[in-house]
C-alpha positions as a LaTeX table, in Angstrom:
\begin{tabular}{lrrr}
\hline
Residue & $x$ (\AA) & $y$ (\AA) & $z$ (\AA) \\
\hline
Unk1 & 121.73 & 4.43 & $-20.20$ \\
Unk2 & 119.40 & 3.22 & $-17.37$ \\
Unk3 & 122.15 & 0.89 & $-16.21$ \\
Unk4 & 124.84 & 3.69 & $-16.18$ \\
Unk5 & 122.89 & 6.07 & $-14.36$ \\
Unk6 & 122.44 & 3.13 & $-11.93$ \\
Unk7 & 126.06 & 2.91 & $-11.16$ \\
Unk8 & 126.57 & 6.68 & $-11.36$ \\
Unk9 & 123.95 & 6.71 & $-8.51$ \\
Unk10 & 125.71 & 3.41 & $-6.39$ \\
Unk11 & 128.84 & 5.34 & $-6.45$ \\
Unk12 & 127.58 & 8.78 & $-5.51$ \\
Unk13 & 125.13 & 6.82 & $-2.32$ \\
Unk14 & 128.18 & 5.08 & $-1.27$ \\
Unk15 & 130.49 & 8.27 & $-1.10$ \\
Unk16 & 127.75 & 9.96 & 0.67 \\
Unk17 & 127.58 & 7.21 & 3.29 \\
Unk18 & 131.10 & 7.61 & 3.70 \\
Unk19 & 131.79 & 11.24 & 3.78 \\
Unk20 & 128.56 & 10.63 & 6.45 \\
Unk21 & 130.60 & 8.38 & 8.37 \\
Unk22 & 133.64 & 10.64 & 8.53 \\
Unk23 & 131.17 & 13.50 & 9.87 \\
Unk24 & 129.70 & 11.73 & 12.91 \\
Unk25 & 133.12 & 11.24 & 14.12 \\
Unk26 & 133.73 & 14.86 & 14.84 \\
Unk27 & 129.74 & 16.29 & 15.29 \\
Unk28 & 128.79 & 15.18 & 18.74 \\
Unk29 & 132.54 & 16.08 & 19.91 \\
Unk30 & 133.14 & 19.61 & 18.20 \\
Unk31 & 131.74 & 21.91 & 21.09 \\
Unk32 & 134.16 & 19.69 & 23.76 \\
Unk33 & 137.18 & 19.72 & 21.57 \\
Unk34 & 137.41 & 23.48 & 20.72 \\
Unk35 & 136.73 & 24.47 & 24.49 \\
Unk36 & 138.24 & 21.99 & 26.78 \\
Unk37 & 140.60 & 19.92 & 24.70 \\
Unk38 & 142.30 & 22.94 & 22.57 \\
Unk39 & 141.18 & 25.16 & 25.89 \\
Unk40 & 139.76 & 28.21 & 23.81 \\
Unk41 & 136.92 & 28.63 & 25.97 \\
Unk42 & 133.05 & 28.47 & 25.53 \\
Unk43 & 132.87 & 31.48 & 23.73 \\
Unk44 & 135.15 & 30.61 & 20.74 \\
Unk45 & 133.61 & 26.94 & 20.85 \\
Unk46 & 130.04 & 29.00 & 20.39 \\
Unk47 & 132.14 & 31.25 & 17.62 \\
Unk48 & 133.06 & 28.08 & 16.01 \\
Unk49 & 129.69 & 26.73 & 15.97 \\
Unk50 & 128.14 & 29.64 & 14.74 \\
Unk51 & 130.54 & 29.83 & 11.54 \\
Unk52 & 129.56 & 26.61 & 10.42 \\
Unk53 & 126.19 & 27.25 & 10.02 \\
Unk54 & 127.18 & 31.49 & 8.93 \\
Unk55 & 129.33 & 30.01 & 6.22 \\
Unk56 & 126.62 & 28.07 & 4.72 \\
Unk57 & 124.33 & 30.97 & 4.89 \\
Unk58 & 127.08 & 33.27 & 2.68 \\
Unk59 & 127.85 & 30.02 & $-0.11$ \\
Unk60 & 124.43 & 28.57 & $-0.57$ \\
Unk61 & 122.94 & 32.00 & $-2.97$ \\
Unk62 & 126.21 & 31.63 & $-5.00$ \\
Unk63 & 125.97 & 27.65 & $-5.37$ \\
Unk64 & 123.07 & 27.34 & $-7.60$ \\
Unk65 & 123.87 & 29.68 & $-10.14$ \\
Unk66 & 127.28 & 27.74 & $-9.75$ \\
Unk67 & 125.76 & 24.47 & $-10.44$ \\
Unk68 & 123.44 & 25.68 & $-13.31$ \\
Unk69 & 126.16 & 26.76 & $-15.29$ \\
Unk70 & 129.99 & 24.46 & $-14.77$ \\
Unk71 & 127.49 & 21.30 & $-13.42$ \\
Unk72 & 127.16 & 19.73 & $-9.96$ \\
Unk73 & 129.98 & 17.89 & $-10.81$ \\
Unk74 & 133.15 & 20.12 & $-10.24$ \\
Unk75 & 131.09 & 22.31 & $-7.50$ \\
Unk76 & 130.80 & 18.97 & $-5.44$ \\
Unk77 & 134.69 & 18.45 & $-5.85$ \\
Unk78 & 135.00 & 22.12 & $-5.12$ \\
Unk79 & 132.63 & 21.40 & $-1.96$ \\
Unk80 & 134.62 & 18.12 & $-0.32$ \\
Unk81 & 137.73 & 19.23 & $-0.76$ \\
Unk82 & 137.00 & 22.25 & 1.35 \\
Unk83 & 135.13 & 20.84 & 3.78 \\
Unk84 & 138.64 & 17.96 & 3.91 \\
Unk85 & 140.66 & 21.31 & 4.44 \\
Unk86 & 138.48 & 22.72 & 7.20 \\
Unk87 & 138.07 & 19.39 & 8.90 \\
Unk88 & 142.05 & 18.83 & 8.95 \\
Unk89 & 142.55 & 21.98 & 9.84 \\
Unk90 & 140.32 & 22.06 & 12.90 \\
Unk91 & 142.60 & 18.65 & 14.09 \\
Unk92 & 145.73 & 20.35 & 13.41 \\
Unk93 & 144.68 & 24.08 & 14.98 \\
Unk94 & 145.58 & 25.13 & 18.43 \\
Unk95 & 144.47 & 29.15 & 18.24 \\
Unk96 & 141.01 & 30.68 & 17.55 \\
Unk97 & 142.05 & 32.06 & 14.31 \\
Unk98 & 143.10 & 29.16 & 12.81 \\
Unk99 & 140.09 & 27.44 & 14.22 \\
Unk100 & 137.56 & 29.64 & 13.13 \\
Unk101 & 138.96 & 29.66 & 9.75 \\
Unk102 & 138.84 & 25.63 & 9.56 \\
Unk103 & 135.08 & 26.05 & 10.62 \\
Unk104 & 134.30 & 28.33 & 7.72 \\
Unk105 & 136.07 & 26.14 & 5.10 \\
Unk106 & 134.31 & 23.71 & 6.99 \\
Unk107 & 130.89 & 24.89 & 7.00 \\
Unk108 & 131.05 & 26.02 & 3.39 \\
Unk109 & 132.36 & 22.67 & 1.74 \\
Unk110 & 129.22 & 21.21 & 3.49 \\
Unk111 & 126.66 & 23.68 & 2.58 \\
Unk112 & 128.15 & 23.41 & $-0.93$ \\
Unk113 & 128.18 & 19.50 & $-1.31$ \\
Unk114 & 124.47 & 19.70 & $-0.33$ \\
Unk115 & 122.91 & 21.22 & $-2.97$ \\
Unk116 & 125.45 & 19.28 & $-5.79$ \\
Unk117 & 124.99 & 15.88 & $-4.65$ \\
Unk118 & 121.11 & 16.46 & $-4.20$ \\
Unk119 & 121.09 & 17.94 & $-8.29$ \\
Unk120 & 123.38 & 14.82 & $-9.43$ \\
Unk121 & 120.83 & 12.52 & $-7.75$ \\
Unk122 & 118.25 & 14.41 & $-9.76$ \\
Unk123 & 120.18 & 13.67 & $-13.08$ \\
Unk124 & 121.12 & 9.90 & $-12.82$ \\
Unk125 & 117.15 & 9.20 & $-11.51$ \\
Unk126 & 113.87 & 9.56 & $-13.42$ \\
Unk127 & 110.91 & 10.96 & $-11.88$ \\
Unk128 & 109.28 & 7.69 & $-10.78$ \\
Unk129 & 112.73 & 6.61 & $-9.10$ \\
Unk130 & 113.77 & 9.38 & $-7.59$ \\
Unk131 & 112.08 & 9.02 & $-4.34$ \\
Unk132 & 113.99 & 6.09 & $-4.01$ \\
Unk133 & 117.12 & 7.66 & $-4.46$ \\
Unk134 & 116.54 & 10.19 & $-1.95$ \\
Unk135 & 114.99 & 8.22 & 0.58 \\
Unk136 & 118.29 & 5.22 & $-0.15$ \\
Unk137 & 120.29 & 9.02 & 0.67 \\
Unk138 & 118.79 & 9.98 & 3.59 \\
Unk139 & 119.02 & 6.34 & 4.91 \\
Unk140 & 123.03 & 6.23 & 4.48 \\
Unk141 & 123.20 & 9.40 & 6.14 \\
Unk142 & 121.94 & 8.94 & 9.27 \\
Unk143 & 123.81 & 5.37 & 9.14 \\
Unk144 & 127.05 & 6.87 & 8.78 \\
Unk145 & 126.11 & 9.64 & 10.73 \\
Unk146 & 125.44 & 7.38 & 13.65 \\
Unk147 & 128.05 & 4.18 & 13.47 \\
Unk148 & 130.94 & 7.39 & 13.11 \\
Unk149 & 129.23 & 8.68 & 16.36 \\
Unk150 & 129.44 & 5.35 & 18.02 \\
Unk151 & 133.36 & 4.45 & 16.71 \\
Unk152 & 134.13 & 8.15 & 17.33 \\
Unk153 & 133.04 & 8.10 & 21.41 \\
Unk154 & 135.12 & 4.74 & 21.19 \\
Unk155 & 138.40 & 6.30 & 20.23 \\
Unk156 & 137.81 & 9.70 & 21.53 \\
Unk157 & 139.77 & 10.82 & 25.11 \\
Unk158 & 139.16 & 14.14 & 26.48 \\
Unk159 & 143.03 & 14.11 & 27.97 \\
Unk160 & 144.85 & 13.24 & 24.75 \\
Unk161 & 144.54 & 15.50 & 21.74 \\
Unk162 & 145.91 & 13.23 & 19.73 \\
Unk163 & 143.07 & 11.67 & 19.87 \\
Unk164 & 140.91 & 14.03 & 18.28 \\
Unk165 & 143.47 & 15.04 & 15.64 \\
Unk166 & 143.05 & 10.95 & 14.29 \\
Unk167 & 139.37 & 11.95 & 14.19 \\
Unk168 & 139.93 & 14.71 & 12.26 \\
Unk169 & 141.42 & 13.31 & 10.10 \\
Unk170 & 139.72 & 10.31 & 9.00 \\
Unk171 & 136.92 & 13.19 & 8.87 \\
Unk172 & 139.24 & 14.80 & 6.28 \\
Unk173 & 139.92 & 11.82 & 4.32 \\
Unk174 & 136.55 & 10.17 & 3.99 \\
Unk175 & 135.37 & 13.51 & 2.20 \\
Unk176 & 138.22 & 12.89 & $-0.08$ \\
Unk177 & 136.87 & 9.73 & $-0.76$ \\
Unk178 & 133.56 & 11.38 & $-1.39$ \\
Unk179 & 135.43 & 13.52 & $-4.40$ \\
Unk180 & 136.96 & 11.04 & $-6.02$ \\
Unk181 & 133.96 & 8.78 & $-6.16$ \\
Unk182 & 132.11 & 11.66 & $-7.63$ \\
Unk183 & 134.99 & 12.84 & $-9.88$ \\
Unk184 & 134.53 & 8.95 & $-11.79$ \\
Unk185 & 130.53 & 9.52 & $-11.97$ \\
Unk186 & 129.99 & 9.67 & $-15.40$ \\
Unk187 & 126.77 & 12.11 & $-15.49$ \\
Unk188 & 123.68 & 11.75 & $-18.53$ \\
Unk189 & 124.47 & 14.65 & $-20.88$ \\
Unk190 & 120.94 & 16.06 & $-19.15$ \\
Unk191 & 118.66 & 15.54 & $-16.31$ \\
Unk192 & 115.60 & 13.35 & $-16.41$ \\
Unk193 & 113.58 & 16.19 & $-15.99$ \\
Unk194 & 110.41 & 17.84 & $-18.41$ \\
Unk195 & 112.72 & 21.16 & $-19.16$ \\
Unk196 & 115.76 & 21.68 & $-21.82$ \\
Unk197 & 119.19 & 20.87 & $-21.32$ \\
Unk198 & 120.69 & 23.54 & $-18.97$ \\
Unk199 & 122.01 & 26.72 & $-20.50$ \\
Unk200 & 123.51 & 29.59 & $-19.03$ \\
Unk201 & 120.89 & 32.01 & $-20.34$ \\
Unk202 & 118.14 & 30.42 & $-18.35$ \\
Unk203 & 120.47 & 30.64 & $-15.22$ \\
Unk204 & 120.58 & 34.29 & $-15.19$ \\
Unk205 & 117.42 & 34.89 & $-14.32$ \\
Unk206 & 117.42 & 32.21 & $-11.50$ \\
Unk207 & 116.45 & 33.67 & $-8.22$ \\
Unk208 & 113.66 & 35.81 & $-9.85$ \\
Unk209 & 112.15 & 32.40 & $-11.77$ \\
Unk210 & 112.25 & 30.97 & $-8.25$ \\
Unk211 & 110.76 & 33.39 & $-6.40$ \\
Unk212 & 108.19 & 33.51 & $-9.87$ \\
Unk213 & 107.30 & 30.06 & $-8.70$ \\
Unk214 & 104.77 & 30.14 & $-6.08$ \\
Unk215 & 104.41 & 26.56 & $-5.89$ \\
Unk216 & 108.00 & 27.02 & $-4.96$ \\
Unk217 & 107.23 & 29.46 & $-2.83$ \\
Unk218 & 104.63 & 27.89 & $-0.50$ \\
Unk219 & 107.06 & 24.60 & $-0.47$ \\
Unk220 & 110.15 & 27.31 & 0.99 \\
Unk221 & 107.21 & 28.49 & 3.44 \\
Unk222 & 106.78 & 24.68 & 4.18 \\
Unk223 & 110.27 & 23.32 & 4.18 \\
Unk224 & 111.00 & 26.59 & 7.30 \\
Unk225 & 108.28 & 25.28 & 9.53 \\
Unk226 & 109.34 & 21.66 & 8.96 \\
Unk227 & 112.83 & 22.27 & 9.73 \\
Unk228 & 111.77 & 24.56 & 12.83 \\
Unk229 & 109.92 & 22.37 & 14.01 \\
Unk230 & 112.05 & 19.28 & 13.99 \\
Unk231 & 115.97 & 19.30 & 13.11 \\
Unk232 & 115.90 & 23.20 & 14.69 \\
Unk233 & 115.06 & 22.04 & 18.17 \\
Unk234 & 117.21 & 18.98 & 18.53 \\
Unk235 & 120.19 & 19.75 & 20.30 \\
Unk236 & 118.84 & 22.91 & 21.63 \\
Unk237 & 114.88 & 23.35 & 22.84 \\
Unk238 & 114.04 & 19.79 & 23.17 \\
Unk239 & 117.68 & 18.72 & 24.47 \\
Unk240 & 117.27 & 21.26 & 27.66 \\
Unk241 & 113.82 & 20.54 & 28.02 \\
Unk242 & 114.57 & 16.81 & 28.87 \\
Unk243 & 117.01 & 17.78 & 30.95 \\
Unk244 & 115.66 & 20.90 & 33.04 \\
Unk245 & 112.04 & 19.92 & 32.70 \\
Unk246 & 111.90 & 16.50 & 32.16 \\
Unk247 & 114.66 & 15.54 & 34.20 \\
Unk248 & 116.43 & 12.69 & 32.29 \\
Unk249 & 120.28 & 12.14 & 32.47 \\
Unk250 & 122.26 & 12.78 & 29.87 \\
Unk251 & 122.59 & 9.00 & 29.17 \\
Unk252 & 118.89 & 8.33 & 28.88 \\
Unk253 & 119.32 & 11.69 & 26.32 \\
Unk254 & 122.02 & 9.72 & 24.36 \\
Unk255 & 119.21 & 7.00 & 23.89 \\
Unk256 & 116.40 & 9.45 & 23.07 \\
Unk257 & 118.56 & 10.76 & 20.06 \\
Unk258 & 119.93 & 7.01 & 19.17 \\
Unk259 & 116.01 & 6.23 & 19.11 \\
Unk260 & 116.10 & 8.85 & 16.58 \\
Unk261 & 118.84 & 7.14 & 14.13 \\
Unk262 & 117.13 & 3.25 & 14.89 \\
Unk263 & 113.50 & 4.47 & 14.16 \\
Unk264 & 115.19 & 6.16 & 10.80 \\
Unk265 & 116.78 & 3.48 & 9.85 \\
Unk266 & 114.47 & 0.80 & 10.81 \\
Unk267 & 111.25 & 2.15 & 9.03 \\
Unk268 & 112.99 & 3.87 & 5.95 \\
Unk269 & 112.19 & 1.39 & 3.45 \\
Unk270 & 109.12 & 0.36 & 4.93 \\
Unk271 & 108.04 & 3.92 & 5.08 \\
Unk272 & 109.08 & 4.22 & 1.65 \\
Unk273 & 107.17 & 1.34 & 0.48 \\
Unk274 & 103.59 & 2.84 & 2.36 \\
Unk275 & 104.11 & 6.52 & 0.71 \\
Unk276 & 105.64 & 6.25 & $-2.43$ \\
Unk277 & 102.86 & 6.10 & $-4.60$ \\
Unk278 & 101.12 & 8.00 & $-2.34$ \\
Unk279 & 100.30 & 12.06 & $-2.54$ \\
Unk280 & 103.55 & 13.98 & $-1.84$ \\
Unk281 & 100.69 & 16.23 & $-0.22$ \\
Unk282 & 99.05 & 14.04 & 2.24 \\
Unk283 & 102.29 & 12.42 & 3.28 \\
Unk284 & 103.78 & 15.47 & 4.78 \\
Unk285 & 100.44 & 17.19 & 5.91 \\
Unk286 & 100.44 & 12.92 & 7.92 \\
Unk287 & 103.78 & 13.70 & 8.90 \\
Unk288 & 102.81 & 17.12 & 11.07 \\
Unk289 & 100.32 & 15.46 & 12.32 \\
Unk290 & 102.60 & 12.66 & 13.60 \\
Unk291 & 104.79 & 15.89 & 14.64 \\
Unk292 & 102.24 & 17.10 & 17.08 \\
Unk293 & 101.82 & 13.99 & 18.82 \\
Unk294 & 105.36 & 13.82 & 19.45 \\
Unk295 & 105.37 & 17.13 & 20.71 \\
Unk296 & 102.57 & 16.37 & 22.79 \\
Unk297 & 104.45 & 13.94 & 24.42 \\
Unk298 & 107.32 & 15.97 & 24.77 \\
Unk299 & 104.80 & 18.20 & 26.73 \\
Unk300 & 103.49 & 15.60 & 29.05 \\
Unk301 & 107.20 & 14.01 & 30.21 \\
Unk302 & 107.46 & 17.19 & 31.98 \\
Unk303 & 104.05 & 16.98 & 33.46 \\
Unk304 & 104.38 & 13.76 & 34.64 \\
Unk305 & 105.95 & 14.30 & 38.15 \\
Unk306 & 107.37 & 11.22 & 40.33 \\
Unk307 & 107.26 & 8.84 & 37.44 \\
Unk308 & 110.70 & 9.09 & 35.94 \\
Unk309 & 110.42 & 5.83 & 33.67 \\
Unk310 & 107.06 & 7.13 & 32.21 \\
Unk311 & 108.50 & 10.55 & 31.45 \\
Unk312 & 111.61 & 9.50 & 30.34 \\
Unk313 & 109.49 & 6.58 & 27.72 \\
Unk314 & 107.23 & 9.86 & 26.39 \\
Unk315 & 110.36 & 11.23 & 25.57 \\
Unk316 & 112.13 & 9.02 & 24.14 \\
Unk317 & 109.08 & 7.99 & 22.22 \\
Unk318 & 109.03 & 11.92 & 21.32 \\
Unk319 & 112.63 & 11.33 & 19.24 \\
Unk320 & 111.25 & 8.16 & 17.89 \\
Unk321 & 108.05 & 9.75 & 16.18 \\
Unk322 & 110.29 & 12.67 & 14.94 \\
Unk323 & 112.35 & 9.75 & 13.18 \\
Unk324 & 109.17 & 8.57 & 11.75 \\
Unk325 & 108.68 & 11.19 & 10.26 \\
Unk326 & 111.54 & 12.12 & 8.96 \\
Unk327 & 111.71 & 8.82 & 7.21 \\
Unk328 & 108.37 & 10.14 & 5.23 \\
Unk329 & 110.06 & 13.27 & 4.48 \\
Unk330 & 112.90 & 12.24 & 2.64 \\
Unk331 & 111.51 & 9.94 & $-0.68$ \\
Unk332 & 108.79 & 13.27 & $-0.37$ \\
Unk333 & 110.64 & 16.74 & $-0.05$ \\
Unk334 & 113.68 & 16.56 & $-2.18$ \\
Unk335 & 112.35 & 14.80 & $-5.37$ \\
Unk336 & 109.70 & 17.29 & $-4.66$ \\
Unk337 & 112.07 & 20.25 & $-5.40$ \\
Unk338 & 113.86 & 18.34 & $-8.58$ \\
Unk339 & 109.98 & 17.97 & $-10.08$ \\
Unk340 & 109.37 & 21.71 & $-9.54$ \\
Unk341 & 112.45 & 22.65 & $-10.89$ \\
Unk342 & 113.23 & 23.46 & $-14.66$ \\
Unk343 & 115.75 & 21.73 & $-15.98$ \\
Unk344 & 118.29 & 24.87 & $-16.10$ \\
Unk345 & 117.39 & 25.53 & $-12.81$ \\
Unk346 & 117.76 & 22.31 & $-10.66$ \\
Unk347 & 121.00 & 23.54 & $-9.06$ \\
Unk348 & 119.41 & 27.09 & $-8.26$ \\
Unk349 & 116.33 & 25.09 & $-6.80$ \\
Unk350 & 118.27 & 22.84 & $-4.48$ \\
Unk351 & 120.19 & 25.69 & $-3.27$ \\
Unk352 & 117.53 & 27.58 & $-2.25$ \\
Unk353 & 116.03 & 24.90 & $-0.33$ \\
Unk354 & 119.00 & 24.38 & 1.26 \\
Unk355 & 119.16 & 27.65 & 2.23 \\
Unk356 & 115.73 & 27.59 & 3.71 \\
Unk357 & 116.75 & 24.70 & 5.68 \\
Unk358 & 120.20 & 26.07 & 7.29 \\
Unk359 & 117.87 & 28.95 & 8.02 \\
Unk360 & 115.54 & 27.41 & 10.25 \\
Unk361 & 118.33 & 25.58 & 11.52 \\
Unk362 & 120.21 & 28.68 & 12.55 \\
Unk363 & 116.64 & 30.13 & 14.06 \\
Unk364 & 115.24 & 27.10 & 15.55 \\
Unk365 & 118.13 & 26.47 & 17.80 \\
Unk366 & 117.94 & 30.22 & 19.05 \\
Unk367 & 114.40 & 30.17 & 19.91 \\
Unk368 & 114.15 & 27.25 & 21.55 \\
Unk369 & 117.37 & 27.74 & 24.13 \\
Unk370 & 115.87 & 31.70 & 24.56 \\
Unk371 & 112.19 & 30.24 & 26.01 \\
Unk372 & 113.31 & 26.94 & 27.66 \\
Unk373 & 116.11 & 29.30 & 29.05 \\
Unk374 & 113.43 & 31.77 & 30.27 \\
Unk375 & 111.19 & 29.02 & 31.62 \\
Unk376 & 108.71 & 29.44 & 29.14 \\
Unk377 & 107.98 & 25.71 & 29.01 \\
Unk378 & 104.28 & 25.06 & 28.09 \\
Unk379 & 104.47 & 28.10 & 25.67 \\
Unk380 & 107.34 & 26.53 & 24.07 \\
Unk381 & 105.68 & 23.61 & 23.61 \\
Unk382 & 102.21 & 25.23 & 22.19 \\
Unk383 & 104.12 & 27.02 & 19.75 \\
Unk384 & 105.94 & 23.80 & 18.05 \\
Unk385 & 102.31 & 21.83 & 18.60 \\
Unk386 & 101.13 & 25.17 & 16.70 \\
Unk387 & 103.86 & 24.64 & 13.83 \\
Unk388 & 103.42 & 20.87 & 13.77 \\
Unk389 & 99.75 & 21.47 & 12.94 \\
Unk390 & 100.81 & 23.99 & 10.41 \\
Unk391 & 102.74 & 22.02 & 8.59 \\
Unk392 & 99.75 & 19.82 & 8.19 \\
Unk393 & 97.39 & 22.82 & 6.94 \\
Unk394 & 100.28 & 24.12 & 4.74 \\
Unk395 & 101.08 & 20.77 & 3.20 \\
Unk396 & 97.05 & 20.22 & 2.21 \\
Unk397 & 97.02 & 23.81 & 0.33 \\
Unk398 & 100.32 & 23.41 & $-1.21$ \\
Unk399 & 98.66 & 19.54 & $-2.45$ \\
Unk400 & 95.89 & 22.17 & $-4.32$ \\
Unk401 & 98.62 & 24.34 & $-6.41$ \\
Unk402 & 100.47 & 21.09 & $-7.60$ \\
Unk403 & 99.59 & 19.23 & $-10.66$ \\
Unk404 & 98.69 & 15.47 & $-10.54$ \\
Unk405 & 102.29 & 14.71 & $-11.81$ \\
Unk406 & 103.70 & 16.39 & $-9.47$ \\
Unk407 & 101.71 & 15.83 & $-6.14$ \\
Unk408 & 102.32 & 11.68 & $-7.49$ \\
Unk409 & 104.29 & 11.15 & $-10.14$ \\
Unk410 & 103.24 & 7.46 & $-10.22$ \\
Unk411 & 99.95 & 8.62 & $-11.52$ \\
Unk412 & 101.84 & 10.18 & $-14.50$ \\
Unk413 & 103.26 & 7.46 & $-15.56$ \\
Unk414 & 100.44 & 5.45 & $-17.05$ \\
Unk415 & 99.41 & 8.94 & $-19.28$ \\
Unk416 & 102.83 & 8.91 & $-20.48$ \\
Unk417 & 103.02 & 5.58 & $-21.85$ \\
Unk418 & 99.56 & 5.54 & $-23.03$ \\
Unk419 & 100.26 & 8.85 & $-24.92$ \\
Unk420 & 103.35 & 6.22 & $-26.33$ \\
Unk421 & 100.93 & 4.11 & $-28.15$ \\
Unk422 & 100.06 & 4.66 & $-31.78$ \\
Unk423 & 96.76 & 4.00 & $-32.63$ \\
Unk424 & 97.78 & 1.09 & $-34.50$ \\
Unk425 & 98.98 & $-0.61$ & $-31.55$ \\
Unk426 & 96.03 & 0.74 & $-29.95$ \\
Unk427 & 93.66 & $-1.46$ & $-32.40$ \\
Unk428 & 95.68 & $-4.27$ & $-32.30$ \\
Unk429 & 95.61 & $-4.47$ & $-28.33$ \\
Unk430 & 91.70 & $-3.88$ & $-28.42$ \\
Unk431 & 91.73 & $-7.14$ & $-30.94$ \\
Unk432 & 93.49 & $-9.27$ & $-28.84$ \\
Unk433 & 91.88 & $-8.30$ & $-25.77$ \\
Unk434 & 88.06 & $-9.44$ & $-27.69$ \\
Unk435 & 89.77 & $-12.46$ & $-28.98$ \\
Unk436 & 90.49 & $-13.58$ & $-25.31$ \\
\hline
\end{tabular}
């Protein structure tokens, strides 16, 4: 069993990585292509954008229930190929109906794949290894998020459609791939979790057992802030305050974000290695306080006036720390959410939190552009120093409502297998220990 679930999980990584790869082709160039290249304009490209992240928010309450009851199998099938038709049929569109159509078929495949892959990582993984899993995820992610990004600028051209209709579609076809490696998975007839085997009885119930959950709760509460504060300002707050505060060109911007992907993958498993038998607690309340130094130095490149290199190193070094700490998040906050979850209700769980997160990343963005845009700089950054520091108080008090098990399941693990031994073998261990 151990050693299927370990080749159920290789497949469904590599798939990932792939369908990750495909993605960071189109990302950085989405924007450009829909309102210079296809020449819809700004506001359709803003449309565009906005549907992506709109069509998550409408498909992520149905998905769980979804999940709960057919499996995260079929739902993740369900998920890629919609997200291949959107992405094809964002290469092949030239008008902003057809365009903003391919964005929502887009947006929702994505949002749906999500929440599936995260509860089939949960059922080929056992408590102790799913950190591991997560944090082997998030690590394939952001490299395949990042090499597409590279290859992508590489074959891109602004004056040549074409162009972007080839990246389109390799888009299209690497989430293809990502269905039919998770269409072979061959799933354990139930997660590794404490709970019963799924049933569609306990599903019915599943948004008021959530919200029954306060430990649940307070991690929702948690996850908002975290995401605010971090993937929420990226390409909106902290990208125009380099550039109309800080003053850095765009290039030395394109560094400060590849920082980002280098410190990820760079520290992931060494990360991994420091926290995972650590408190799931004390790693993330570490993590905002490795937040609010970064957005301390955020604060100071835009103090520090007539020194260019120095502010453009504080920033940069502001995109590192943020990759830092990401790299703690992800063996933390997912297996988190599979160990609060009952059994019936993984899918439901996952959802949610994915819903939390496309929240704060459809608020953060918003917030951040309104006050940078307003020249609200310093309260801009006291606000995400304030919500760094949060995250650390938040993190401590949710480490108080978790059992032992939960807050490090490492520490559950010799319980369990002493709770294994009869008291036979019990005696006979005590005898050989006095006889050496």
């Amino acid at each position: 069993m151990t050693t299927a679930m370990g080749a159920a999980l290789r497949r469904i990584q590599l798939g990932n990585a792939l369908s990750a790869f495909g993605n960071g082709f189109t990302v950085p160039y989405l924007y450009v292509y829909v309102a210079k290249v296809r020449d819809l304009g700004a506001n359709t490209a803003g449309v565009v954008l906005a549907m992506l992240a709109v069509a998550a928010l409408v498909v992520l309450p149905l998905t769980g229930r979804a999940i709960d009851r057919r499996g995260p199998l079929p739902v993740a099938i369900v998920g890629t190929v919609s997200a291949a038709i959107g992405a094809l049929g964002l290469g092949l569109s030239a008008t902003e109906p057809l365009v903003i159509a391919s964005a929502i078929a887009l947006g929702a495949g994505i949002a749906v794949i999500q929440p599936a892959l995260a509860t089939m990582i949960v059922w080929c993984s056992t408590t102790v290894t799913r950190s591991r899993a997560f944090a082997t995820q998030f690590f394939l992610n952001n490299l395949g998020l990042g090499v597409g990004g590279l290859v992508g600028g590489l074959l891109v051209d602004e004056s040549h459609a074409s162009s972007f209709v080839r990246l389109f579609a390799i888009e299209a076809v690497m989430f293809l791939v990502l269905g039919a490696a998770v269409a072979t998975v061959r799933l354990p007839r139930a997660p590794k979790v404490e709970d019963a085997v799924p049933t569609e009885e306990r599903a019915k119930g599943a948004w008021r057992a959530l919200f029954a959950d306060r430990r649940m709760v307070w991690l929702c509460v948690l996850g908002f802030v975290l995401f605010f504060a971090c993937y929420g300002q990226f390409e909106s707050g902290l990208a125009a305050y380099a550039t109309e505060v800080t003053r850095i060109p765009p290039a030395s911007l394109g560094i400060a974000l590849a920082a980002n992907t280098a410190a990820i993958v760079a520290a992931q498993f060494v990360v991994l290695k420091l926290v995972e038998r650590r408190r799931r607690s004390r790693v993330m309340a570490l993590v905002g306080l490795i937040w609010t130094v970064a957005w301390i130095a955020a604060g100071l490149s835009g103090l520090v006036h007539g020194a260019q290199a120095v502010a453009t190193t504080l920033l940069i070094s502001t995109y590192a720390l943020f990759g830092i700490g990401e790299s703690m998040l992800s063996p933390t906050l997912a297996p988190l959410v599979a160990d609060l979850a009952p059994a019936s209700l993984i899918g439901q769980y996952n959802s949610a939190f994915a819903l939390v997160k496309q929240l704060a990343l459809a608020v953060g963005p918003a917030v951040g552009a309104l006050m940078v845009g307003h020249g609200m700089y310093m309260a801009y950054i006291g606000m995400l120093v304030v919500c760094a520091l949060g995250i650390t108080g938040l993190s401590l008090r949710l480490g108080r409502m978790l059992r032992p098990g939960q807050d490090n399941p490492h520490r559950a693990v010799p319980v369990l297998q002493a709770a294994r031994v009869s008291p036979e073998q019990g005696a006979e261990r005590e005898a050989v220990a006095a006889a050496v």
